[in-house]
Structures are given as structure tokens and as C-alpha cells.
C-alpha positions as CSV (number, residue, x, y, z in Angstrom):
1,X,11.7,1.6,27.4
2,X,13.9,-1.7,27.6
3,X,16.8,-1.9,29.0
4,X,20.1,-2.5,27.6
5,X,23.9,-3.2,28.6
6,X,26.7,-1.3,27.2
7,X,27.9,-4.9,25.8
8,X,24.8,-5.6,24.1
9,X,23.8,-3.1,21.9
10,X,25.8,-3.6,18.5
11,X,24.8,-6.5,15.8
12,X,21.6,-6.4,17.2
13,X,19.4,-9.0,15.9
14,X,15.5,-8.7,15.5
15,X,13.1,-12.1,16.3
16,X,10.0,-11.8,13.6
17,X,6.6,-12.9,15.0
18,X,4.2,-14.7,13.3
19,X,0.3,-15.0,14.5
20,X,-0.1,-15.3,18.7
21,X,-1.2,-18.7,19.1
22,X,-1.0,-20.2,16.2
23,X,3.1,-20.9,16.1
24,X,2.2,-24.3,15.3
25,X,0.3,-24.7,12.2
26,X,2.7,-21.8,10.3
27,X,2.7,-23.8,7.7
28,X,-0.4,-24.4,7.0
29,X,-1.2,-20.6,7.6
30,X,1.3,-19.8,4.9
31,X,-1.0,-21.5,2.6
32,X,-3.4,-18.3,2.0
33,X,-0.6,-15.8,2.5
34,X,1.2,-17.8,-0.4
35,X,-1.9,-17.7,-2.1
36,X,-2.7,-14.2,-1.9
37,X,0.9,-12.8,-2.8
38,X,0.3,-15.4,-6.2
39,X,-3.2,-13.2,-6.5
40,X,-1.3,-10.4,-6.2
41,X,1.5,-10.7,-8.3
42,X,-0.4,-11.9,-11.2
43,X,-3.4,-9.5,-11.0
44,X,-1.6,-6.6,-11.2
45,X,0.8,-8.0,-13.6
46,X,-2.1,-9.0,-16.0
47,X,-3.5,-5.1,-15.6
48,X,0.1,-3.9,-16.4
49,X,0.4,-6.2,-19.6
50,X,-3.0,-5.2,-20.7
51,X,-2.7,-1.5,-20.4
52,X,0.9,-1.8,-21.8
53,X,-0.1,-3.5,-24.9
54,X,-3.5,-1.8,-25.5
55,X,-3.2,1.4,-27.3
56,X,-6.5,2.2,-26.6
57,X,-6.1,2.0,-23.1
58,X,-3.3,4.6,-22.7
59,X,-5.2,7.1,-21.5
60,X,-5.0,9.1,-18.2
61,X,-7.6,6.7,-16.3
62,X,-5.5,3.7,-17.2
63,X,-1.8,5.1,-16.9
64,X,-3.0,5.7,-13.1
65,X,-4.2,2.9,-12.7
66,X,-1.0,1.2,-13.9
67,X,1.1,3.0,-11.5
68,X,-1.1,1.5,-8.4
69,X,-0.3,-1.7,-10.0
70,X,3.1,-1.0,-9.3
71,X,2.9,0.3,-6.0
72,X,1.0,-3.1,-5.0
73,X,3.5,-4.9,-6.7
74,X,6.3,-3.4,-4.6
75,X,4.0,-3.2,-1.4
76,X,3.9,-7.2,-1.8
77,X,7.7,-7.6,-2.8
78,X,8.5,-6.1,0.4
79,X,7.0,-8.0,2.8
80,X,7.0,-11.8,1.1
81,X,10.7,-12.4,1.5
82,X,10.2,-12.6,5.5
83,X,6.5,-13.3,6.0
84,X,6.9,-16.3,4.3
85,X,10.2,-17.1,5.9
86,X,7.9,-17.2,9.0
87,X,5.6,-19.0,8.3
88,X,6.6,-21.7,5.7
89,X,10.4,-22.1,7.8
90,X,10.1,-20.5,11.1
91,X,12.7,-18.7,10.1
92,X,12.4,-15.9,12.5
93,X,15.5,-13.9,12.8
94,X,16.7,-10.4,11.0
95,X,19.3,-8.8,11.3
96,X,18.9,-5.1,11.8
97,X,20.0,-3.5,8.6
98,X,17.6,-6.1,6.6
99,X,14.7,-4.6,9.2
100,X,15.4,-1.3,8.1
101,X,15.4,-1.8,4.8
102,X,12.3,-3.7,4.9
103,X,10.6,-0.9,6.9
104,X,11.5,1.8,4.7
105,X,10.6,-0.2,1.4
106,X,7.4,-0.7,2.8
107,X,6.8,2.5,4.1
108,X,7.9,4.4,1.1
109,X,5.5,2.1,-1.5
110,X,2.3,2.7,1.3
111,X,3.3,6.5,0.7
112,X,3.4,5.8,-2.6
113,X,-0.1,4.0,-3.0
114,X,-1.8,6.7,-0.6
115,X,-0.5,9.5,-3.8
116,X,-1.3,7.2,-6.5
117,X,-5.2,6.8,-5.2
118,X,-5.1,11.3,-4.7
119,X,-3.8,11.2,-8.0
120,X,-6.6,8.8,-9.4
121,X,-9.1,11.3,-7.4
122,X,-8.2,14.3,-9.2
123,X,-8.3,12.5,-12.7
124,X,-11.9,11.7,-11.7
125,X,-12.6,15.1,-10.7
126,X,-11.0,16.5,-13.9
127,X,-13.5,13.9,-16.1
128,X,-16.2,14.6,-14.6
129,X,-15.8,18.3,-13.7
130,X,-14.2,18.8,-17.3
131,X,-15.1,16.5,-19.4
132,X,-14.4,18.2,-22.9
133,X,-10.9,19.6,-21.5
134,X,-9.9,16.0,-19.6
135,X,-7.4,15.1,-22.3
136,X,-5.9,18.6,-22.6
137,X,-5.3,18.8,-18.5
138,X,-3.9,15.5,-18.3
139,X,-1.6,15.1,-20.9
140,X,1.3,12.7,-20.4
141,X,3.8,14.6,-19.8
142,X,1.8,15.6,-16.6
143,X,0.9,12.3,-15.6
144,X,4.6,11.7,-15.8
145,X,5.2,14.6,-13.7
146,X,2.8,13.0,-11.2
147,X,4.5,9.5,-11.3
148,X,7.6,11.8,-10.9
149,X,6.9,13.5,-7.7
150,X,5.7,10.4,-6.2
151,X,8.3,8.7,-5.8
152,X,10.3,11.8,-4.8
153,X,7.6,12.2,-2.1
154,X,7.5,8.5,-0.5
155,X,12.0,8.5,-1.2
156,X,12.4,11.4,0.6
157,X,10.4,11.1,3.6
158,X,11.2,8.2,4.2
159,X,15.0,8.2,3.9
160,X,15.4,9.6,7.6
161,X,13.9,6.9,9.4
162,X,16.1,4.2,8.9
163,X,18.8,6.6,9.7
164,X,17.7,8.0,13.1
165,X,16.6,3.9,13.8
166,X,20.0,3.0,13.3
167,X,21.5,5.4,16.1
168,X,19.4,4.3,18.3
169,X,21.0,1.5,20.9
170,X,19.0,-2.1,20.8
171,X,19.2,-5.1,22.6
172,X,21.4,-8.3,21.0
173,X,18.2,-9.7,20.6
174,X,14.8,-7.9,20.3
175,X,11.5,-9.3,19.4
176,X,9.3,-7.4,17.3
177,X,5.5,-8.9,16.7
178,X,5.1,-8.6,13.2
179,X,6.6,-10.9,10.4
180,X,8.2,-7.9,9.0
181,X,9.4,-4.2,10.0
182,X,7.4,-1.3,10.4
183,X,8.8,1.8,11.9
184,X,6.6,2.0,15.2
185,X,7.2,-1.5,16.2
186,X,11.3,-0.8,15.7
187,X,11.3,1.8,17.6
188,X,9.3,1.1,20.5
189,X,12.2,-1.8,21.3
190,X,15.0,0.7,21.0
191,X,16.6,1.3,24.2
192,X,17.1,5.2,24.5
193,X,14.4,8.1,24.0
194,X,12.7,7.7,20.8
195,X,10.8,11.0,21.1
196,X,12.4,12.6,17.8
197,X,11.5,9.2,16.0
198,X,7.9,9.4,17.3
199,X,7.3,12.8,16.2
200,X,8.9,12.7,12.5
201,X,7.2,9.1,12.3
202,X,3.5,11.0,13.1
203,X,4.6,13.8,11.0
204,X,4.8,11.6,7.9
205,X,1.2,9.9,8.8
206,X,-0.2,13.8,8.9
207,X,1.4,15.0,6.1
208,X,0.7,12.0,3.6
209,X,-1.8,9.3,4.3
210,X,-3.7,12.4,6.5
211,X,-3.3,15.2,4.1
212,X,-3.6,12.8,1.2
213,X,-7.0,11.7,2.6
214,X,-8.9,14.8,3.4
215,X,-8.0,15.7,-0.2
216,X,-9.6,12.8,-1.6
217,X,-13.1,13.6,0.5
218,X,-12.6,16.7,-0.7
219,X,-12.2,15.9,-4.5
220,X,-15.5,13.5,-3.9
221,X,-17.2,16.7,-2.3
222,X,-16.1,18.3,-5.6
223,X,-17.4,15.4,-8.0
224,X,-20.6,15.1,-5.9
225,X,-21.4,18.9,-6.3
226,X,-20.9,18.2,-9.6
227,X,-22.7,15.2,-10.2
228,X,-25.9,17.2,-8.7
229,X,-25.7,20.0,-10.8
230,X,-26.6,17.6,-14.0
231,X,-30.4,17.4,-14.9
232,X,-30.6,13.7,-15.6
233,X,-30.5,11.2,-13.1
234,X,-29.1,8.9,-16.0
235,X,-26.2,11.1,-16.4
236,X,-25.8,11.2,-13.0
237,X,-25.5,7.6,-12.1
238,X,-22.9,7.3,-15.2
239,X,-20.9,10.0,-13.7
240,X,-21.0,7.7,-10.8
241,X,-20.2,4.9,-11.6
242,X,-16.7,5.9,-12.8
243,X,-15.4,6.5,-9.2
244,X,-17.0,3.2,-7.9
245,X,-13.6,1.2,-8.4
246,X,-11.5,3.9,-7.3
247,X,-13.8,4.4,-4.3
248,X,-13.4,0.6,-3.2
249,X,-9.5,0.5,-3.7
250,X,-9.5,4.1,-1.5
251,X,-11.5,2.1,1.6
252,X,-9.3,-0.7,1.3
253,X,-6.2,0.9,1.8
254,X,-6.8,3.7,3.9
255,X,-9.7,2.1,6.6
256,X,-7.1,-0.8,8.1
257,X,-4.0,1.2,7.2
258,X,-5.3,4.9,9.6
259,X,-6.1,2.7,12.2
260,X,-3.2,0.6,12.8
261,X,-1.1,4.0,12.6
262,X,-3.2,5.5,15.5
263,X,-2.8,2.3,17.5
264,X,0.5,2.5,17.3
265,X,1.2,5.9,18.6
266,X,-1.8,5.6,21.2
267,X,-1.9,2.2,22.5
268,X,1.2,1.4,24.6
269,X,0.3,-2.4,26.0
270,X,0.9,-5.2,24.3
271,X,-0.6,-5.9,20.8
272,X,-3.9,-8.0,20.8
273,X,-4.7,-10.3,18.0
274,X,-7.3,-8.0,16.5
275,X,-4.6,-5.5,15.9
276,X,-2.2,-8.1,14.6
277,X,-4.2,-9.0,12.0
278,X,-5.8,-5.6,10.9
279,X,-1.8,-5.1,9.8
280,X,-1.8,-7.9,7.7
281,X,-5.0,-6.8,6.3
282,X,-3.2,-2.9,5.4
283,X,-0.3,-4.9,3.9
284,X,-2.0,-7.7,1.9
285,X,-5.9,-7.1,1.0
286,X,-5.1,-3.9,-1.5
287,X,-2.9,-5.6,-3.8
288,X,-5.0,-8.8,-3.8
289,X,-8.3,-7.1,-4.4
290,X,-7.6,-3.9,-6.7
291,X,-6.8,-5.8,-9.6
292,X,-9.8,-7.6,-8.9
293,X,-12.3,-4.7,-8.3
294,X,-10.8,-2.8,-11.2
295,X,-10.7,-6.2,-13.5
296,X,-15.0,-6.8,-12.4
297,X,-15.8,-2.7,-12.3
298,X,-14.1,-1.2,-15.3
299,X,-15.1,-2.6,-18.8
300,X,-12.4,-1.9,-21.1
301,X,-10.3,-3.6,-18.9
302,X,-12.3,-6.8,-18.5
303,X,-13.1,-6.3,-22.2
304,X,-9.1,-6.5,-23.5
305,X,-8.3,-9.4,-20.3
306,X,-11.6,-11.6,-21.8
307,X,-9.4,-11.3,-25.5
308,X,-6.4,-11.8,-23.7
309,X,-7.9,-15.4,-22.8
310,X,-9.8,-16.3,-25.6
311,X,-6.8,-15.8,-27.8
312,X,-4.7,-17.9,-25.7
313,X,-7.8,-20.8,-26.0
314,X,-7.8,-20.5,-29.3
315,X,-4.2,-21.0,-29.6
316,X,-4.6,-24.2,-27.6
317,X,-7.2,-25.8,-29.9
């Protein structure tokens, strides 16, 4: 636990970190992060346009999948203001209230994302399991439900955090070793007993990205059962290949994104490179590549972007 002075622990600043070792070239590192946030932002802004303009395409499948656009989309808003402060200005410093906020935006979207991709699990399920009933058991009024309580969920788990953060005493200035806020790494700097924090922080990895998980291999337990109950290995390997893209997008998020959360409660030296970057990796590969794996691994929606393009070439000419 640092140590602080009683004259020292109001308008307390926070120092941003960018990559160990490489302080140098920050510019030239915020090439690719500029680069992927660009991916980003127009990848899943191209998958919103096409499923909001598509009637054909407002269907359960697709109206999930729009809402992980969104997620992404705020995932990526949350972090680009001061990663690329970092690393295109060296702009390092933060003041406290901004760190909260950051941390609890980008907590709350993760949240968010990790219901979206249960959500996208059970519509599988439903289509595969109930194929002829599928439209009747997701209507839209239910997938607005859905949309509904997930942002209740990742809102109101998250609200406390900030708040029991910003009681605790920290020093005028604290370094933190990202190049923006997470929970864990705030709190391991404050100067008082963070026990409370530590166990509400661990109880919103259980009870979300945890629960949220087994659920999904359960669902996929479910759809496999399924799947092997059909006579023809034809029909089979359709069934399949429905939960490919949604399968991909689930391993991105969740592989980087379990791990850094158990290093963080269970690893108390310093932070090695390997760990650094497996947090970038959480943050910035799932809204770089889902619009991508979705855009290569679902037809109608490379069918209605490939239109999308032509129309504008044709224009041109």
C-alpha cells in the first residue's frame, strides 16, 4: 500500500503510461493504434448503416449483432481520447475524476459486450434448437427487452466503483501503467485498505464476464446436442456454420479479457510487458476484428456491404 501525507491526498493527479521501453517512438506507435480505432469506427459503423437501412436484415440475428456494434463503438470511444493523448502528445497526466469516468465507461461497455455475445448465444440456440418457432420467441419487443436490461446491468454495477474509488485517499501524483483507467490498477495506488474495492471489483468479474461465460459453453453444449441429433451431416455443418462468427467474436473478447482480470487480483509485482499488452489486446482487437469476421463470415451482410460499394462506383462513373 503507498504511503501518503495528510497534505497530499486531495486533487490528486494520475500519470498515464504508455508501452515500458518504448517512451520514445510514441509516435510512431500511435500509428497502428490510430489505425485500428479508424478500423473500428468505420467497421462497425458500416454494419450499423447496413442493418439500419436493410429491411431484410432486421431480424433477430442482425439486431444483435447491431447492438455489439455499439458496444465496440463505445468500448473504443472510451479509451481513444487518452491513449492517443499518450502516444501521439505524451500527454500523460489525468486528473482523477476524468480516471474515474474513463474506468467506469469502460467497464460498463466490456459488461455490456460480455451480455450482448450471451444474448447472441441464446438466439443461436433458439435457431437452431427452434427453428420453426425462432421468429415467434424473439420478437422485437423481446430483443428490446434484452437491449434494455443490458444496459441496466453494466449501469448499475458499475455505478459503485467510481464512488467507493473516490473515498479512497491518493497521492498528489500517482502513476498508473496503462494509457487509460481500469479499476484494479486505481485502486492498487490508493493509499488506505482497498479490501471492499477488491471484493465488489471480483464480484462484478464472477457475476458477469464469469457467469456470462459458462452460460455461453453451456448454450454451445445445448446447440451441439442439438446439432447431433440431426441425421445429415449436411444439415449438420449448416447448423454450424451459423455460430462460426459468433464463436470467433466470443474468443476474442473473453480469452485476453479473463486473464488480465485474474492477473490483476493474483499477481501483486510489478506489471511485465506481456501483461501490458494482453490489455491492449482486451480493449482494441474486438472492435477491430468483429466487424471484420462478421463482414467475411455472414453472407447477407457482405451481400448488402458489396451493393453498398458498387452503388457508390457506379455513382462515381
Amino acid at each position: 500500500m503507498p504511503t501518503c501525507n495528510e497534505t497530499n491526498i486531495s486533487h490528486a493527479t494520475f500519470l498515464l503510461a504508455g508501452i515500458p521501453g518504448l517512451e520514445a517512438v510514441g509516435p510512431w506507435i500511435s500509428i497502428p493504434f490510430c489505425s485500428m480505432y479508424l478500423v473500428a469506427i468505420l467497421g462497425n459503423g458500416l454494419i450499423l448503416f447496413v442493418i439500419k437501412t436493410r429491411k431484410s436484415l432486421h431480424q433477430p440475428m442482425y439486431l444483435f449483432l447491431s447492438m455489439l456494434c455499439v458496444t465496440d463503438l463505445g468500448l473504443s470511444a472510451s479509451t481513444l481520447p487518452t491513449v492517443l493523448s499518450v502516444f501521439l502528445f505524451n500527454m500523460r497526466e489525468i486528473d482523477v475524476d476524468l480516471c474515474l469516468a474513463q474506468l467506469f465507461f469502460v467497464h460498463t461497455f466490456s459488461v455490456m459486450e460480455s451480455s450482448v455475445l450471451l444474448a447472441m448465444a441464446f438466439d443461436r440456440f433458439v435457431a437452431i434448437r427452434h427453428p420453426l418457432r425462432y421468429a415467434s420467441i424473439l420478437t422485437s419487443a423481446r430483443i428490446g427487452n434484452i437491449g434494455l436490461l443490458t444496459i441496466v446491468r453494466g449501469i448499475g454495477l458499475h455505478i459503485p466503483c467510481p464512488i467507493l474509488l473516490k473515498r479512497l485517499p491518493y497521492n498528489r501524483i500517482q502513476p498508473l501503467s496503462y494509457s487509460y483507467c481500469l479499476h484494479p490498477d486505481v485502486m492498487k495506488v490508493a493509499c488506505a485498505d482497498t479490501t471492499p474495492n477488491s471484493y465488489y471489483g471480483l464480484f462484478i468479474v464472477l457475476s458477469t464476464l464469469g457467469l456470462d461465460s459458462v452460460l455461453i459453453v453451456l448454450s454451445y453444449v445445448m446447440i451441439l446436442n442439438t446439432v447431433l441429433s440431426l441425421t445429415s451431416w449436411r444439415e449438420r455443418l449448416k447448423a454450424l456454420n451459423t455460430c462460426i462468427s459468433h464463436i470467433c467474436v466470443t474468443l476474442l473478447f473473453y480469452t485476453p479479457l479473463l486473464s488480465l482480470s485474474m492477473i490483476h487480483r493474483f499477481t501483486k509485482n510489478a506489471l511485465p510487458l506481456s501483461q501490458i499488452l494482453l490489455s491492449y489486446l482486451h480493449l482494441l482487437l474486438p472492435p477491430v476484428l468483429n466487424p471484420i469476421v462478421y463482414s467475411i463470415k455472414t453472407k447477407e451482410i457482405r451481400k448488402q456491404i458489396m451493393k453498398i460499394f458498387q452503388n457508390y462506383s457506379t455513382k462515381r462513373l
